[in-house]
N, C-alpha and C positions, 0 to 999 in steps of 0.2 A: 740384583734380583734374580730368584732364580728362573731356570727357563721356564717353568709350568706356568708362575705365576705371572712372569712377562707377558705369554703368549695370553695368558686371562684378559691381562691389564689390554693389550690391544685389541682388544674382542671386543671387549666390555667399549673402549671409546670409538671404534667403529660403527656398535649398534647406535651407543650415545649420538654419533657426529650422522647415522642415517636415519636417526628419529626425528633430533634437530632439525634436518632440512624439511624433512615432512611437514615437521608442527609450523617451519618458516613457511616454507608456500604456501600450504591450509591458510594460516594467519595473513599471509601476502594476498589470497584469492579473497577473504569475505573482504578483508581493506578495499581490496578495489570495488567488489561488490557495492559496497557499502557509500564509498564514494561515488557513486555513479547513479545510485539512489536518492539521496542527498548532496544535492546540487543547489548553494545559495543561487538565490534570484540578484541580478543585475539590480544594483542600484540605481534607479530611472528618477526621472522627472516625471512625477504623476500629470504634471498638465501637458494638454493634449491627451490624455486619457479618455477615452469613452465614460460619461458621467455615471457614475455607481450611485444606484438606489434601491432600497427595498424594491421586492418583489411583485408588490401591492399595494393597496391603500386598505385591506383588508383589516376586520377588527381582532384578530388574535393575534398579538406579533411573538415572531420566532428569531432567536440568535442562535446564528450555528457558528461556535468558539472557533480562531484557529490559533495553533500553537506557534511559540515564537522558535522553538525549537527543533523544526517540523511535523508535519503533522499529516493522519493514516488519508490521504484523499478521497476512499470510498466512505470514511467516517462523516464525511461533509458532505459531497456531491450529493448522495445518494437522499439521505433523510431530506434536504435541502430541495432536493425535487419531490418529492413527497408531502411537503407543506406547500412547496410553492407552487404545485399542479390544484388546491383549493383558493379559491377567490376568498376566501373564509380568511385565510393566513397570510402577515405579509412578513416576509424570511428577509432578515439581511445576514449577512457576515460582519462581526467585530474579532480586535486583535488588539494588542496592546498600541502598536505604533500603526501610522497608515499606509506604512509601505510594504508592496509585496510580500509575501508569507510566503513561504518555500511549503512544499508538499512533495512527500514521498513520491518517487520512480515518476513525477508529472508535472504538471503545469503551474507555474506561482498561483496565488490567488490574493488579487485588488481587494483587503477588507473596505465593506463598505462604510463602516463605523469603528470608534477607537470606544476602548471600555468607559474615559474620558467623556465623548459623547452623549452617552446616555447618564452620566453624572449630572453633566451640565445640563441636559434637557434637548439637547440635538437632537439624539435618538429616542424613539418611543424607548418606552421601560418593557422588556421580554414579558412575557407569559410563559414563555416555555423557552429553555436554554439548552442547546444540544450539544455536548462534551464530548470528541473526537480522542481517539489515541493522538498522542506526539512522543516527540523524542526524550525528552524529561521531563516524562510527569509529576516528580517530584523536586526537579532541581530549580535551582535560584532562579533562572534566569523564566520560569512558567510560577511566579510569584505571584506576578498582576493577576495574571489569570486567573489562582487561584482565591485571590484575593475577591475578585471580581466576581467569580462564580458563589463563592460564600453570601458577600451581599444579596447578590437576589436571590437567593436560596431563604435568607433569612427575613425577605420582603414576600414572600409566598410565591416564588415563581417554580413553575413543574421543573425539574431538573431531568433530561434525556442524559444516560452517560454511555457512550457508542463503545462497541470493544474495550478495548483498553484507558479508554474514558472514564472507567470507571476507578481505573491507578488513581488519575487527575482528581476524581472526588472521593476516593479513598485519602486521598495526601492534604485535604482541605478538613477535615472529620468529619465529614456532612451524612456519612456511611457509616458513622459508630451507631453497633444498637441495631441497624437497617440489615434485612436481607440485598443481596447483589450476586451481580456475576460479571462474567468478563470473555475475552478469550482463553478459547481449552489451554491454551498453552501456558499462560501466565499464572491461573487460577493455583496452582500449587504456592507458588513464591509468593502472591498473594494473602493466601492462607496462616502463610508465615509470617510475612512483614506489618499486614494485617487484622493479627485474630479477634480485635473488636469488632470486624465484620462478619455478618453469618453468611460466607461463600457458596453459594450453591451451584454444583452443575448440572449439565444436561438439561437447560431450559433453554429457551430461543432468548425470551426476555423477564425480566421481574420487574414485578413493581411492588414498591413497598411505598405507600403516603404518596407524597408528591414526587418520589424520585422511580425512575425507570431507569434500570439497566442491562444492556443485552452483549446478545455472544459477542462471536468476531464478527468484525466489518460489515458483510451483506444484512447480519440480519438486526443491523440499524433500519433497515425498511419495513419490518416487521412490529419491532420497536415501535419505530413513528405513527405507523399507520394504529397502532394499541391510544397512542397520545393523543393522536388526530380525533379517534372517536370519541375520548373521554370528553373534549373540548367542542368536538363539532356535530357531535353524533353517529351512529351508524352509517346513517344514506351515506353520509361524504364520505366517512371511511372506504364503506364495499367501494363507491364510485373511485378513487382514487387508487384502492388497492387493485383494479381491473385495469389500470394503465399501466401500476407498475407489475402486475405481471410475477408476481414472488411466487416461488412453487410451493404450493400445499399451503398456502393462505388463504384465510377465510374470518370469518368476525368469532366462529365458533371452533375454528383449531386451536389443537392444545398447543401449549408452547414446550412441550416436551422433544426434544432433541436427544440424539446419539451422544453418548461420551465418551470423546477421541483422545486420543493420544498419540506421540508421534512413532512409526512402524517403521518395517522394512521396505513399506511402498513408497514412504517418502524418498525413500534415496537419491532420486532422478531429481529432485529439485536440493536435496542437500549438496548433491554431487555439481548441480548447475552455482550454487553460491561459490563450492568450496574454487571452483575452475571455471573465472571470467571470464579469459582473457579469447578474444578473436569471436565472444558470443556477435548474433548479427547485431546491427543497428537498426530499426523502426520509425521511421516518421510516422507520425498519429498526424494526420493531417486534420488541423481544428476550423470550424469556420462560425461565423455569428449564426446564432441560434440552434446551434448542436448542442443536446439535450445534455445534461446534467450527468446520468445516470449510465449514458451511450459512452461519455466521455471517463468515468468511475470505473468501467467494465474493463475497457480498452488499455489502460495504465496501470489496474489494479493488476491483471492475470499474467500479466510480465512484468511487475516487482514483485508479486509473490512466488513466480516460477524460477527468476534470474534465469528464463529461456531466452531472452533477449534484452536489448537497452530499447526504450520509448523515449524517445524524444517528441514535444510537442511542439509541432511548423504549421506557420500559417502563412497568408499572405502579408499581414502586418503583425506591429508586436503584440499585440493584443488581440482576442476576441471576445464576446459578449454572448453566453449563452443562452437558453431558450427561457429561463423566467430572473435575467437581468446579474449572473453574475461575472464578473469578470478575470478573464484567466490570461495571466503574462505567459506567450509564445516566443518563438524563438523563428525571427523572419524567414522568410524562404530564401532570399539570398546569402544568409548569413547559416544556412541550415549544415551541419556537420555532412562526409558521405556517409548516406545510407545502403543498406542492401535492401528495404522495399519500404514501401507505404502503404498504409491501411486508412478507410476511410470511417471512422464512428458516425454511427446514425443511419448509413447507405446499406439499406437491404441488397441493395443487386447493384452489379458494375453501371446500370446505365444511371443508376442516383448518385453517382461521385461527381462532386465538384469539376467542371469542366477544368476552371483554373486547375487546382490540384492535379488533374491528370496531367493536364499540359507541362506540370511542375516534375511530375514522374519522369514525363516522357525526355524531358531536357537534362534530368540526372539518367536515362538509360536503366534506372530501376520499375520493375513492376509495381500498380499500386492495385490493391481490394475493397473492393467493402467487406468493412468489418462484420461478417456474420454470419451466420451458422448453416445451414440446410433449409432450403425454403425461404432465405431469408430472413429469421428470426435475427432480432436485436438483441441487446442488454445483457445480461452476464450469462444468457443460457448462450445466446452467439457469441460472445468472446471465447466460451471454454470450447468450443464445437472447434472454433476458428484454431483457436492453440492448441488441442490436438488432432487438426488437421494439420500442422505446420512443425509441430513438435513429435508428440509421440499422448498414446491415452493417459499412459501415469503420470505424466508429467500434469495433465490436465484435470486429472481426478484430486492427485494432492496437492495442487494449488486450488481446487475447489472446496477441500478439507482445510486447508489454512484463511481462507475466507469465507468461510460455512457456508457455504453454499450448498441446498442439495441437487444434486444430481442423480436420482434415481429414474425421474424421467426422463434424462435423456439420452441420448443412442451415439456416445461419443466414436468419432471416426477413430482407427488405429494408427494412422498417423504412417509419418515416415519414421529412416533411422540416422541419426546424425553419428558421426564418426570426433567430432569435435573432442567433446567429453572424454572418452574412452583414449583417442589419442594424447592428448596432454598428461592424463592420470600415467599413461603410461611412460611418457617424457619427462616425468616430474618423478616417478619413480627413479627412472634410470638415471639422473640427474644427482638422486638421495643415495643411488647405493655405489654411485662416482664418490662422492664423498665422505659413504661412509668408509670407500677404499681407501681413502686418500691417505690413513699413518703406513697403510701397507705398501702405497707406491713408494711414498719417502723413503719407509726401511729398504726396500729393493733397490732404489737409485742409490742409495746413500752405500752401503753395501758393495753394489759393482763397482761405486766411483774408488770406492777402500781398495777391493780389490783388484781394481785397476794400477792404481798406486803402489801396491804391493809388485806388483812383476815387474 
C-alpha cells in the first residue's frame, strides 16, 4: 500500500475506533439510565398487604389503567388524585395480573382490581377509563390492555388517554377518524405510524365524543378536571381544580399551549441521561397518607431530569396514600446508601416524619422537605427544589418534558455540579486513547523491529 494511502487507511480507523467509543459510552450511559428507571417490583406475597379498595363508594367510577410494561407515574397518581379528591368519584387501579406494576423512576403500584374482575362482576364496570403512557404501548405483552380498554370503550365508557396514553389507544383503533394529541415529543412519529388520526398540537387537552386526550404527563390534571366537569359539573370541578392548584386553570381557560420542541436548553438533561454514572441517590421518603400528586412531583422531576436516582423508603414495604392507593416501598433497613432524603408532602423541615429524620440521621445523610419557597408543594415545589439542588435549566427542561408551565415561578439558580463536565471530559480522553491505539501498535511494533535490527 502506498504510503499516502496507508497514512489515509489509519486516520480513517482511528477516527472510526474514537467515534466507536463515543457512540459505546453514549449507548453504555442511557442503558444504565434506563435501567435505573425501570426497576421490576420484587415478587411479594400480596397477603399481609394493606387491603386495596376503591377510593369511595361514590357513584361515577374511575379506572386508572396500569401498564404491565411499565408505566409514566405522573400519568396515574396525578388524574387519580383528581377524581379521588370528589366524593362524587370512586377511582381504583386495574392491571392485567394482581401483582405489583412497576412504574417509571418510582414506586410499584398494588392494582386494586384485575381487568378479569370487572368481567366477572367483582369490580363496578368504569365510566370513565384513564390511559397512562407505558413502555409498550403497542407491544404483545400490553394486549390485555388493550383489549380491555376497547371493550369499555365499546360499552359507552368516557375514554381519558394521559400523554403518551394516547400511543395505547392509537394501537387499539379507538382514535381512527378522532381528533388527539399526545406528547410534543412523540406527536411526529405518531403522525406517521398513525395517519388515520387527526394529530393535533399545541393544546393542553382534546376531546373528541367520548374520548379525551392530553399533552404530556402534568397536564393529565387539566384533562381530568375537563372530565370531572362533564360528569359532575362545574361547582366540583372549580372546587377540586382549587386543591390541585394547576397553573392558569380555570373552567374558562383555553386549552391552547406552546408548541415545543427539543432545543439547545435541553442539553443539561440530555447530558444528565447520556452520563449516569456517580449521579446522587435520593430517598423519597413515603409514609401512609402522603398525597398522590406530592408523591407524582417528587419521582417525576428526577426521571425526567436523570439529576439524580429516587428511590422510594419507608418504614415498611408498603404504604397507603391519602385516597387509598397502594405503593410497594423499598424498607428502611433494606434501603440502598443514599446521599440525602427528601420528604413529599412536608412544606417545612418541622412537618418531616420524626421517624424519617431519625432514619436520616442514622445514615449521616441530610433529609428536606420537599418544597419550594414559602413552602409551596406539588410540582411548582418539586421544580423550585430541583433547581435549588441542581441548577435553573436543568429545571426548566424537565418542566418542558412534562409540560409544565412555569411562567409563574421565580426558579432559584441553583448551584454547579462538576460531575457531568468531568466524566464527558474522561470519556473523551478515554475515546481519543483508542482512537490512538493502531498508532501506538505501529510505534511499539516498529522500535520492537528496530530493536531487533541492531
Amino acid at each position: 500500500m502506498p504510503s499516502r494511502s496507508r497514512r489515509l487507511f489509519h486516520a480513517a480507523l482511528s477516527v472510526a475506533l474514537f467515534l466507536t467509543a463515543v457512540a459505546a459510552l453514549a449507548f453504555a450511559g442511557v442503558a444504565v439510565a434506563d435501567a435505573q428507571s425501570h426497576v421490576a417490583p420484587p415478587q411479594q406475597n400480596l397477603q399481609g398487604f394493606p387491603v386495596n379498595q376503591p377510593s369511595s363508594s361514590g357513584a361515577i367510577v374511575v379506572a386508572v389503567v396500569l401498564g404491565s410494561s411499565g408505566t409514566v407515574g405522573s400519568d396515574v397518581l396525578a388524574p387519580y388524585e383528581v377524581f379521588a379528591s370528589s366524593p362524587k368519584f370512586s377511582v381504583y387501579t386495574i392491571a392485567a395480573q394482581s401483582a405489583p406494576v412497576p412504574i417509571d423512576g418510582g414506586p410499584a403500584i398494588v392494582p386494586t382490581y384485575t381487568f378479569e374482575d370487572v368481567r366477572s362482576g367483582r369490580a363496578r364496570q368504569p365510566d370513565v377509563v384513564v390511559v397512562p403512557a407505558v413502555g409498550a404501548p403497542e407491544g404483545p405483552e400490553e394486549e390485555p390492555m388493550r383489549e380491555w380498554i376497547v371493550e369499555q370503550s365499546d360499552r359507552g365508557a368516557s375514554i381519558l388517554g394521559v400523554c403518551n396514553g394516547s400511543n395505547v389507544l392509537a394501537g387499539t383503533g379507538i382514535l381512527d377518524g378522532h381528533k388527539a394529541t399526545g406528547h410534543w415529543s412523540r406527536l411526529g412519529s405518531l403522525k406517521k405510524s398513525h395517519p388515520q388520526v387527526q394529530w393535533a398540537e399545541g393544546l393542553r387537552y382534546v376531546q373528541d365524543g367520548m374520548i379525551t386526550t392530553t399533552a404530556g404527563v402534568t397536564s393529565g390534571i387539566p384533562g381530568s378536571l375537563k372530565v370531572m366537569e362533564d360528569l359532575a359539573g362545574a361547582d366540583e370541578a372549580k372546587r377540586v381544580g382549587r386543591l390541585m392548584n394547576y397553573p392558569g386553570w380555570s373552567l374558562t381557560a383555553s386549552a391552547a399551549i406552546p408548541v415545543q420542541s427539543f432545543a439547545a436548553s435541553d442539553i443539561p438533561v440530555g447530558l444528565n441521561a447520556l452520563v449516569p454514572w456517580f449521579r446522587p441517590t435520593i430517598a423519597v421518603g413515603l409514609f401512609n397518607g402522603v398525597g398522590e400528586a406530592d408523591v407524582a412531583s417528587a419521582f417525576e422531576v428526577y426521571n425526567m431530569s436523570f439529576a439524580a436516582r429516587a428511590v422510594p423508603v419507608a418504614a415498611t414495604e408498603t404504604v397507603t396514600t391519602r385516597h387509598g392507593m397502594v405503593l410497594l416501598t423499598v424498607p428502611e433497613a433494606q434501603a440502598p446508601r443514599v446521599d440525602r432524603v427528601i420528604a413529599p408532602g412536608a412544606a417545612r423541615d418541622k412537618d418531616i416524619n420524626p421517624q424519617l429524620r431519625d432514619w436520616a440521621a442514622s445514615r449521616n445523610v441530610p433529609v428536606d422537605a420537599f418544597a419550594g419557597a414559602g413552602g409551596v408543594l406539588g410540582f411548582d415545589g418539586a421544580l423550585e427544589y430541583l433547581a435549588q439542588h441542581t441548577d435553573r435549566a436543568t429545571a426548566v427542561s424537565a418542566a418542558k418534558m412534562i409540560d409544565y408551565p412555569t411562567a409563574h415561578l421565580e426558579l432559584p439558580a441553583g448551584g454547579t455540579s462538576v460531575r457531568v463536565p468531568v466524566l464527558i471530559m474522561l470519556g473523551l480522553l478515554l475515546a481519543i486513547l483508542t482512537g490512538a491505539l493502531p498508532a501506538l501498535i505501529r510505534t511499539a511494533v516498529r522500535r520492537r523491529a528496530e530493536g531487533q535490527m541492531k
